[in-house]
DOFIZA-517436 format. One record per residue: x, y, z of N, C-alpha, C, CB in turn; residue number from 0. Coordinates in steps of 0.001 Angstrom, whole numbers. Glycine has a CB too. Layout:
BEGIN
NODE     n.c1     n.c2     n.c3    ca.c1    ca.c2    ca.c3     c.c1     c.c2     c.c3    cb.c1    cb.c2    cb.c3  pos
NODE        X        Y        Z        X        Y        Z        X        Y        Z        X        Y        Z  NUM
...
% end
This chain:
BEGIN
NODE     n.c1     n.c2     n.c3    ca.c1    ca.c2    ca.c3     c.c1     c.c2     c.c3    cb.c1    cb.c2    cb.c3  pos
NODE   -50174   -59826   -49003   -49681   -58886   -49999   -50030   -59461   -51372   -48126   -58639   -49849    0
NODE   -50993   -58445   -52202   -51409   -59701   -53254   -51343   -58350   -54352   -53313   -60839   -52979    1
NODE   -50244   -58966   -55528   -49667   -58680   -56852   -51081   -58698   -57676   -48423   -59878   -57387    2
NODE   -51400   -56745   -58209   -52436   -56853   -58893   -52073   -56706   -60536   -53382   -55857   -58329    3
NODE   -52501   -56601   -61704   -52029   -56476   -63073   -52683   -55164   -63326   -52435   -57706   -64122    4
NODE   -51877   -53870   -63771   -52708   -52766   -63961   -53140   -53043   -65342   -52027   -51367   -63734    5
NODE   -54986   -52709   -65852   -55631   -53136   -66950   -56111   -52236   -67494   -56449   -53969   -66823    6
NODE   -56663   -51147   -66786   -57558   -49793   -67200   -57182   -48607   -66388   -59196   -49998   -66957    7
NODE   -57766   -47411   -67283   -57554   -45957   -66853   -57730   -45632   -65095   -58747   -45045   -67748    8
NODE   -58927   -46418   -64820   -59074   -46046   -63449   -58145   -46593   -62442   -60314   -46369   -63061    9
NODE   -57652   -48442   -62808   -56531   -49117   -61809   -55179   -47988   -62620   -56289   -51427   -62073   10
NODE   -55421   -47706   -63406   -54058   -46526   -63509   -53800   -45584   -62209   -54374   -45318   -64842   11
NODE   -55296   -44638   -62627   -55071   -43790   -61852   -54813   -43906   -60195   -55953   -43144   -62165   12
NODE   -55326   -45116   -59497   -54656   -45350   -58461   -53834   -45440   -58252   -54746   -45850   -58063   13
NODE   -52839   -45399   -59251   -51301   -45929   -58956   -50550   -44567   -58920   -50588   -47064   -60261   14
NODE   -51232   -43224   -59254   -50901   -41731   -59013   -49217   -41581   -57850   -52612   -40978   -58069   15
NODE   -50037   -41594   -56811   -49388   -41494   -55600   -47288   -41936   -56030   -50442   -42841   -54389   16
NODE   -47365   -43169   -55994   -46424   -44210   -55797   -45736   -44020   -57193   -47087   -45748   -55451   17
NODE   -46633   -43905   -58177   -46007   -43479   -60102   -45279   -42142   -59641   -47659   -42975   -61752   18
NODE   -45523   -40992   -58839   -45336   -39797   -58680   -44390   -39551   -57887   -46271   -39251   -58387   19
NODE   -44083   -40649   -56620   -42669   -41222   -56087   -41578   -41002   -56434   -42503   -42291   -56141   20
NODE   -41641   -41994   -57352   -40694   -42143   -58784   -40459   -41043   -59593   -41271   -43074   -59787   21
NODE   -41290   -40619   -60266   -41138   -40037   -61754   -42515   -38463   -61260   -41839   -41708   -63472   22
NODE   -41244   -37863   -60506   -42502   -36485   -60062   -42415   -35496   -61444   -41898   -35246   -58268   23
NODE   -41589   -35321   -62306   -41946   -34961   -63520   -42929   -35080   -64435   -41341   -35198   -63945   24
NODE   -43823   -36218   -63441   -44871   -36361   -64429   -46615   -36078   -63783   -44631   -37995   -65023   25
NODE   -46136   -35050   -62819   -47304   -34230   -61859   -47984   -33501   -63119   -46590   -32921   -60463   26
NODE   -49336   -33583   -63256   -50072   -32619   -64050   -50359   -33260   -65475   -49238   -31247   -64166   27
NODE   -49429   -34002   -65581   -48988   -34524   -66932   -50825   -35985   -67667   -46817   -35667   -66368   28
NODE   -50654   -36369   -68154   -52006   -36983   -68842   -50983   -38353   -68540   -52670   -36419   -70842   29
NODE   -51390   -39164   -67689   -50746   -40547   -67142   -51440   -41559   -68306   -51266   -41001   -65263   30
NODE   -52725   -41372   -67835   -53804   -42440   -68654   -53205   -42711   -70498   -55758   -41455   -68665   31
NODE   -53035   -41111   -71093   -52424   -41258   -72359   -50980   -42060   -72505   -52279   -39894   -72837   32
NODE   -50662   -41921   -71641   -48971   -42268   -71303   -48804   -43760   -71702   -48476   -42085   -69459   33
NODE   -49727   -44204   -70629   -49632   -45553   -70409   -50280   -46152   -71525   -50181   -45974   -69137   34
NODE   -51095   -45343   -72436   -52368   -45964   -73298   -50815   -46272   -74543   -54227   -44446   -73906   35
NODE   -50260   -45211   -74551   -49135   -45411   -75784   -48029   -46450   -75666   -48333   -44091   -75995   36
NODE   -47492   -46232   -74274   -46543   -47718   -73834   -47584   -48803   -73813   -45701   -47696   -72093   37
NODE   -48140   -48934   -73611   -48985   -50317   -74050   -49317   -51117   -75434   -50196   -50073   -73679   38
NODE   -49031   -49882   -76258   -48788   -50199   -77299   -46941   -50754   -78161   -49470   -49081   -77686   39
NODE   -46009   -51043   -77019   -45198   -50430   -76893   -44669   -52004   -76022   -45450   -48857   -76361   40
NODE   -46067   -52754   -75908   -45910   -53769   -74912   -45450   -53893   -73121   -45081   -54382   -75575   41
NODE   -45601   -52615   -72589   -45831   -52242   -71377   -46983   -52578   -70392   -45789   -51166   -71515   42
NODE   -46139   -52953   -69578   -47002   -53327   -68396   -46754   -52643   -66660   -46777   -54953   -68373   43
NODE   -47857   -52576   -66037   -47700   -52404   -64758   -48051   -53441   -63942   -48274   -51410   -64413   44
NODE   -47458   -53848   -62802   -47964   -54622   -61544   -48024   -53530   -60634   -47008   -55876   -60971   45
NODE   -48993   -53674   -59661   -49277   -53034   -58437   -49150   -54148   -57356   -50705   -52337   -58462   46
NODE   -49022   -53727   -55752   -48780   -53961   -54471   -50150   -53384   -53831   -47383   -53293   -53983   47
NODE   -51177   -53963   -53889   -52293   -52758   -52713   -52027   -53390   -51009   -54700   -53021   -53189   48
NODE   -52064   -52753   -50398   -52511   -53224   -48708   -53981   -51856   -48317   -50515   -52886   -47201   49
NODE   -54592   -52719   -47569   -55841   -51611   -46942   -56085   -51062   -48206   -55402   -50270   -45661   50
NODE   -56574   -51304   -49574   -57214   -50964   -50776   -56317   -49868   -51145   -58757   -50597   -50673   51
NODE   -55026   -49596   -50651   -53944   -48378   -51767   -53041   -49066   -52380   -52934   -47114   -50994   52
NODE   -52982   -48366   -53307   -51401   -49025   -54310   -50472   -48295   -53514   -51126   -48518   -56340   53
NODE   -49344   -49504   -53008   -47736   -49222   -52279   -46999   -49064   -52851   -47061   -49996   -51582   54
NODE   -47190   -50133   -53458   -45638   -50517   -54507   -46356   -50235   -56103   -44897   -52768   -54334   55
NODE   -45306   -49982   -57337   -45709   -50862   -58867   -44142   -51081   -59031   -46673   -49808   -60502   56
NODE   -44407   -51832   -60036   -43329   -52187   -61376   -44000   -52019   -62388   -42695   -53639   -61556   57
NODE   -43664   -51428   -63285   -43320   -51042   -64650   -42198   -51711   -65226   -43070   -49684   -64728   58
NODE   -42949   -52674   -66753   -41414   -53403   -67372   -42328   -53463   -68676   -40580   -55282   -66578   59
NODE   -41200   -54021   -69846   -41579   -54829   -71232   -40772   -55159   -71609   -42142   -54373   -72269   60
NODE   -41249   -56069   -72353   -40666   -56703   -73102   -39894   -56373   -74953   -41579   -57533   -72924   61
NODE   -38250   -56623   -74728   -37673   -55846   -76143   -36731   -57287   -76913   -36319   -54107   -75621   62
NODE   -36287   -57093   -77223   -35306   -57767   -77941   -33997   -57346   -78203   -35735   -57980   -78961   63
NODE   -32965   -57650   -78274   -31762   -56315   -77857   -30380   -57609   -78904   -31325   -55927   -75072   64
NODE   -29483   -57729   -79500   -28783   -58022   -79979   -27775   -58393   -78219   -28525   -56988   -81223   65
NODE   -27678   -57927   -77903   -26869   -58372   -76504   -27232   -59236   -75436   -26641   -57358   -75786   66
NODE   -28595   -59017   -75584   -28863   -59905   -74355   -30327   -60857   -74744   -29107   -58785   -72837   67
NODE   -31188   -60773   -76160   -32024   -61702   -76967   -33351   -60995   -76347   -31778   -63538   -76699   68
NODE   -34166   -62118   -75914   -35327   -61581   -75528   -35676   -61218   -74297   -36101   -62226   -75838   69
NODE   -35642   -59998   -73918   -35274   -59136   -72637   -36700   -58841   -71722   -34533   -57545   -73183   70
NODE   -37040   -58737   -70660   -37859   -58211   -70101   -37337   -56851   -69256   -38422   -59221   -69431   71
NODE   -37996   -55706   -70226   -36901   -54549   -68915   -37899   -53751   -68041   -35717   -53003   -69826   72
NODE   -37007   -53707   -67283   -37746   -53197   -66060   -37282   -51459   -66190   -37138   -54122   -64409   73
NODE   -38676   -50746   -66549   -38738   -49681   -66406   -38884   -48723   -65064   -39447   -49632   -67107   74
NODE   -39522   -49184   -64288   -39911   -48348   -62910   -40134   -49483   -62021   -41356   -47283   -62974   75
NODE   -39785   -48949   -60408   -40113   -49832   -59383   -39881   -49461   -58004   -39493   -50937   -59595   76
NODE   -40664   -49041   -57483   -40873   -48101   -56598   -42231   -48507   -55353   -41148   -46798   -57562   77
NODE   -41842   -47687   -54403   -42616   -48672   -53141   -42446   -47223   -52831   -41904   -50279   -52035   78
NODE   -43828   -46379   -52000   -43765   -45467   -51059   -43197   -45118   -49851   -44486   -45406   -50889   79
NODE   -42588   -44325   -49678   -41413   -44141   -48380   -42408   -44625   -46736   -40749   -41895   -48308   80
NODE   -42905   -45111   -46904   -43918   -44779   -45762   -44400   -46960   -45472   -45740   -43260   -46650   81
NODE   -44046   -47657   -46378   -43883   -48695   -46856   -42873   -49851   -47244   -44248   -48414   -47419   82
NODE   -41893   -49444   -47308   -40229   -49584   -47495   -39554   -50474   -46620   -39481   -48260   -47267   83
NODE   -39036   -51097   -46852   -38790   -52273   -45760   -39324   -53410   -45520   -38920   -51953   -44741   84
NODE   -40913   -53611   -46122   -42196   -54537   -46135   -41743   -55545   -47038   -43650   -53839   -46653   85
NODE   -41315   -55592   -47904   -40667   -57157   -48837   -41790   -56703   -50325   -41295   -59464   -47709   86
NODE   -42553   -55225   -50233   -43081   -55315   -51577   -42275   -54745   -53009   -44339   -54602   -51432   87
NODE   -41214   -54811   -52808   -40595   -54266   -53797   -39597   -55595   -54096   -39921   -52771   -53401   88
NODE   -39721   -56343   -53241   -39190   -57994   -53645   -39768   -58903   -54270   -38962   -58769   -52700   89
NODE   -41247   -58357   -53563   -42458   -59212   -54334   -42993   -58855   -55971   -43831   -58976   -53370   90
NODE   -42818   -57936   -56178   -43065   -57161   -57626   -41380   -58037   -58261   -43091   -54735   -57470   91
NODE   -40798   -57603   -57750   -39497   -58102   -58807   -39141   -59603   -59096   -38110   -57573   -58217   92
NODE   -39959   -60309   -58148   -40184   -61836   -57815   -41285   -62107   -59289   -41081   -62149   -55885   93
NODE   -42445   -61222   -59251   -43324   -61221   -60046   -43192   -61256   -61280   -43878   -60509   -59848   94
NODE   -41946   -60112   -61773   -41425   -59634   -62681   -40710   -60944   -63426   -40615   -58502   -62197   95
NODE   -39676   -61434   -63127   -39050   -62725   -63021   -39701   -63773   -63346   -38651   -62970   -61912   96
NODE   -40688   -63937   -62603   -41953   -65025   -63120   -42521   -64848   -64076   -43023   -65207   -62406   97
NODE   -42546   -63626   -64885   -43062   -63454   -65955   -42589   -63868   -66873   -43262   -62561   -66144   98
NODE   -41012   -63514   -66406   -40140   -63177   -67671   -39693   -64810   -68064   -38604   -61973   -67261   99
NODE   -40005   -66232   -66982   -39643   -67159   -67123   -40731   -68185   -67819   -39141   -67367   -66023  100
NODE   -42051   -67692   -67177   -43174   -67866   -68177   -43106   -67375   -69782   -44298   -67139   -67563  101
NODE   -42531   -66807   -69812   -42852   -66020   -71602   -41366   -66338   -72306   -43182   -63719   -71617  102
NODE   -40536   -68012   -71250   -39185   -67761   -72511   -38687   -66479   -72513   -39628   -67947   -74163  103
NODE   -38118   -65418   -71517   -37758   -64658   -71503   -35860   -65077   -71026   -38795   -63915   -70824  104
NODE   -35435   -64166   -71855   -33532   -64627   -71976   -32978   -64283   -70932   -32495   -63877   -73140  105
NODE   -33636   -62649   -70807   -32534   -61767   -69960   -33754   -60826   -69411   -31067   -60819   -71006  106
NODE   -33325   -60356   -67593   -34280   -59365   -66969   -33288   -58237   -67076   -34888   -59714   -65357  107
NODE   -33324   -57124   -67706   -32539   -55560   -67494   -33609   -54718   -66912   -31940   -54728   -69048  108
NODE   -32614   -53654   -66067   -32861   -52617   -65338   -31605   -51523   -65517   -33108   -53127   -63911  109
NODE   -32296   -50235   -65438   -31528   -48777   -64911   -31702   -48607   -63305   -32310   -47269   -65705  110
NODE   -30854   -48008   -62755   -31037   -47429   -61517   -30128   -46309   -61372   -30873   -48377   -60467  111
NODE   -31031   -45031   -60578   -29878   -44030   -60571   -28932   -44296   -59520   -30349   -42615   -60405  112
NODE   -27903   -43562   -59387   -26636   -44040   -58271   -27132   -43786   -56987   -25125   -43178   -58379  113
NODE   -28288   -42935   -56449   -28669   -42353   -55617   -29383   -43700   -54803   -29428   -41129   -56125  114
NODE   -29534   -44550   -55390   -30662   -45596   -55164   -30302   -46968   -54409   -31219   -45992   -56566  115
NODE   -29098   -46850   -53562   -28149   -48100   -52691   -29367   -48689   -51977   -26730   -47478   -51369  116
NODE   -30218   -48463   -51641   -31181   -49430   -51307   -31703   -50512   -52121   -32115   -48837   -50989  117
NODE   -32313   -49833   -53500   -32712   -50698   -54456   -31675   -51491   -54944   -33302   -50069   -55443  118
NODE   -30594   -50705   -54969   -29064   -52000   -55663   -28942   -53001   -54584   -27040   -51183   -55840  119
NODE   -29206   -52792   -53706   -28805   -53861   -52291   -29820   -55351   -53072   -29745   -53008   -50084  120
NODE   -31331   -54553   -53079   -32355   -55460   -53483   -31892   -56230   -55182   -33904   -54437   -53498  121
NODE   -31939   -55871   -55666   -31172   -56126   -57241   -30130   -56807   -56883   -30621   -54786   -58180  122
NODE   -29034   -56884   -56267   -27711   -57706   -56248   -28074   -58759   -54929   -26144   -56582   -55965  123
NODE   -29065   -58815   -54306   -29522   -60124   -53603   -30079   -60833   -54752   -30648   -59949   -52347  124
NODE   -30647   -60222   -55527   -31571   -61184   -56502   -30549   -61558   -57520   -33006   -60400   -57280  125
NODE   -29381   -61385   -57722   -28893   -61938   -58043   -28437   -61199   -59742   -29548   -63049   -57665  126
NODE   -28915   -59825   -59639   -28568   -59084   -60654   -26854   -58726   -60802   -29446   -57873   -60483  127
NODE   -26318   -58297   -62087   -25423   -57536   -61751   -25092   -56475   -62752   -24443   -58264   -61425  128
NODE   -23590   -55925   -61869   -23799   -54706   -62816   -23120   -54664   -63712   -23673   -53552   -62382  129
NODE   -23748   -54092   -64901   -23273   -55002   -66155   -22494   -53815   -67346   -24924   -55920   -66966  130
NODE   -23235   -52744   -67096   -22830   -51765   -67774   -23222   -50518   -67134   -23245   -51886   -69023  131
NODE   -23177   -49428   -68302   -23340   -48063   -67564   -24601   -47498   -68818   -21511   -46933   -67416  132
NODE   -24907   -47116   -68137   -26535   -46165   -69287   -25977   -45179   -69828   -28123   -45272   -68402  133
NODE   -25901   -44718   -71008   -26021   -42954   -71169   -27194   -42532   -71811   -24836   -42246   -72089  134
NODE   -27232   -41423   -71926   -28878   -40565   -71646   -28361   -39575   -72571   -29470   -39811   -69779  135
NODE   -28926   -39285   -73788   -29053   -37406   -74259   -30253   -37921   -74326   -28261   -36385   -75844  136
NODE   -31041   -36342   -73865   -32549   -35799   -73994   -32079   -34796   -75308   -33320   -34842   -72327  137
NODE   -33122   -35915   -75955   -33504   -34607   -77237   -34708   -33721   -77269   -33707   -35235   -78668  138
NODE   -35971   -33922   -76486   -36796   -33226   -76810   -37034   -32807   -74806   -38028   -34066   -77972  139
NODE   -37718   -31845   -74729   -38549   -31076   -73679   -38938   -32433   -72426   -40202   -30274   -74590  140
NODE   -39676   -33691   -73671   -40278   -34666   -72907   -41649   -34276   -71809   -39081   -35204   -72152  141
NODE   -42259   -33313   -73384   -43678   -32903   -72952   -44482   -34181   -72927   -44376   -31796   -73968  142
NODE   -45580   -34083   -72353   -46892   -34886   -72698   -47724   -34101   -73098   -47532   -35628   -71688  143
% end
């Protein structure tokens, strides 16, 4: 199982499938622009391939936050239903971690929706916890 670094439009677009998992709101939508702007934004992807497909990604960056200093957050992380159970969504967050310990990183944050007792299982082995609660207003459409 070998942790790839997404770099360009095309290792983007492989990651379609498994990005679309996650975040199906963003069917149709211009990915490549997406990612071109969070990158600016200091965003990153890791991928999971087996047999040349992307399984798994993580999506994270790096912020700075008055609460918790210099943060690595984990935006997305997701493994295909068909894949699940394999240890690649341990291995990305293992990855994640290593990053965040390489770069002097303070604190790893994450969201998860409530729906998601699998992924919290994975998160509170690793030793996460739960720390607070998110709130959300959408102000705009959240066109691309």
């Amino acid at each position: 199982m070998e942790i790839k670094k997404v770099n360009s439009s095309d290792e983007l677009l492989n990651c379609t499938e498994v990005i679309h998992e996650l975040r199906p709101h963003l069917k149709g939508k211009n990915l490549v622009a997406l990612f071109k702007q969070m990158q600016t934004e200091k965003f990153e992807i890791a991928v999971v391939e087996m047999n040349n497909k992307v399984v798994a990604f993580i999506g994270f960056r790096y912020l700075t936050f008055l609460y918790s200093g210099k943060t690595l957050y984990i935006d997305d992380l997701c493994t295909l239903p068909a894949y699940r159970g394999k240890g690649c969504a341990s291995k990305l967050l293992d990855y994640a971690l290593q990053e965040a310990t390489k770069n002097n990183i303070d604190a790893v944050t994450l969201d998860s929706g409530y729906h998601r007792h699998k992924a919290h299982q994975l998160y509170l082995n690793k030793g996460f916890i739960l720390g607070s609660h998110h709130f959300h207003l959408q102000l705009t459409s959240h066109e691309l």
